[in-house]
C-alpha positions in Angstrom: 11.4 8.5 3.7 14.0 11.5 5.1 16.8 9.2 3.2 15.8 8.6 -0.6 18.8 8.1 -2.9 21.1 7.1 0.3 21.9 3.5 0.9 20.7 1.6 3.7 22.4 -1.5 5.2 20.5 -4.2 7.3 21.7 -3.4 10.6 20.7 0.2 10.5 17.0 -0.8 9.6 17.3 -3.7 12.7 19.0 -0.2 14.9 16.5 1.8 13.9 13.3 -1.0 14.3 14.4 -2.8 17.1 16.8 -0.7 18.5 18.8 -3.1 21.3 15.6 -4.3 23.2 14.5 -6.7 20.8 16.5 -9.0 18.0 15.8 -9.2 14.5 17.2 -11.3 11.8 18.5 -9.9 8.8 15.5 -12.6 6.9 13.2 -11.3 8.9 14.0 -7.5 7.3 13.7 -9.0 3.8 10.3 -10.2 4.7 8.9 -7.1 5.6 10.9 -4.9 2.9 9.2 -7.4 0.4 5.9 -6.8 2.2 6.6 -2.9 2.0 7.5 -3.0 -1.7 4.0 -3.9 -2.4 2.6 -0.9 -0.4 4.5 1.9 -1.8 5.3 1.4 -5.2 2.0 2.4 -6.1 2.9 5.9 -4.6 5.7 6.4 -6.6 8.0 4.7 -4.3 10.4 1.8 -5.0 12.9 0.2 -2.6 15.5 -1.4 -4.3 18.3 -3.7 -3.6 21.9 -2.9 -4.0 23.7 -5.7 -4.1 26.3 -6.3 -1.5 25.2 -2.8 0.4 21.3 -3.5 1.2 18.6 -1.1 0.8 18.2 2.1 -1.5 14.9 3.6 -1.5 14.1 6.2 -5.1 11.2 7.8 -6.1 10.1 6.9 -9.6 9.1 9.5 -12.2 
């Protein structure tokens, strides 16, 4: 939530998850971003895609 409007990429959500203890694949991150769409957007959160660059979360108005 500390970066909204700043672009995300995979491996900095598996960094910052799993840090170097565990492994993560970059489908398992989908998975739970799709699970964590469905949570926030009702708060006026949405995490979108951006293609070829990852993850981008806005708030909505």
């Amino acid at each position: 939530m500390m970066r909204v409007d700043v672009v995300v990429s995979k491996a900095e959500i598996i960094q910052a998850v799993a840090g170097d203890k565990e492994e993560l694949s970059p489908n398992a991150i989908e998975v739970y971003m799709s699970r964590l769409r469905t949570k926030v957007e009702p708060a006026g959160v949405r995490i979108r895609t951006v293609r070829g660059f990852d993850y981008m979360l806005e708030e909505t108005p």
